[in-house]
Phi, psi and omega in degrees: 000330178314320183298328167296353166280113184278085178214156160280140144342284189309299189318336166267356163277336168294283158007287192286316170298342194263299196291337194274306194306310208247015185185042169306142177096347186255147187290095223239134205221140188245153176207171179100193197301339178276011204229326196273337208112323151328355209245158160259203183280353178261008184298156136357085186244145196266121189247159173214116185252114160302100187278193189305296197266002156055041148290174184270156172273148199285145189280345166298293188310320180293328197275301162299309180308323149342238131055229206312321158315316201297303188306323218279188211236006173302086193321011169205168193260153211222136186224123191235127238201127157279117201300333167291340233226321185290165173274171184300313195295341175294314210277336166290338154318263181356293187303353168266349182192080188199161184248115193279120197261346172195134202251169192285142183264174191225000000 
């Protein structure tokens, strides 16, 4: 399924270091133009993080993660959405079409 994701390698390899440093353990599932197929190379790409107990993740960690995202060296910009804090109707979108980009660890 990984393969439906429109990232270059590196970037998801930046992508992927940034998520392990500022949220580890938790499960980040990309959705949106970069997952249907819609997107070029500057589009967006949209995250959604799943923690373990799919509890809210604390807003200092949301906040560095932000940060850090902000700081990298990704050419586009990345929004990353805690999954407890969206609404259920939101979270049912999401849940029809998205690629789990780095699964929860246990």
């Amino acid at each position: 399924m990984r393969d439906r994701l429109h990232l270059k390698a590196r970037h998801r390899r930046m992508l992927e270091e940034i998520l392990r440093e500022h949220v580890p353990g938790v499960e980040v599932w990309a959705y949106g133009s970069r997952v249907s197929g819609h997107s070029h190379d500057g589009s967006d790409l949209d995250l959604v993080l799943r923690s373990p107990d799919l509890e809210e993740i604390p807003i200092g960690k949301l906040v560095a993660l932000e940060e850090a995202l902000r700081l990298s060296t990704i050419p586009f910009l990345v929004e990353a959405w805690d999954w407890a804090r969206l609404p259920e109707s939101f979270q049912r979108e999401i849940e029809r079409d998205f690629v789990v980009l780095t699964e929860r660890q246990k």
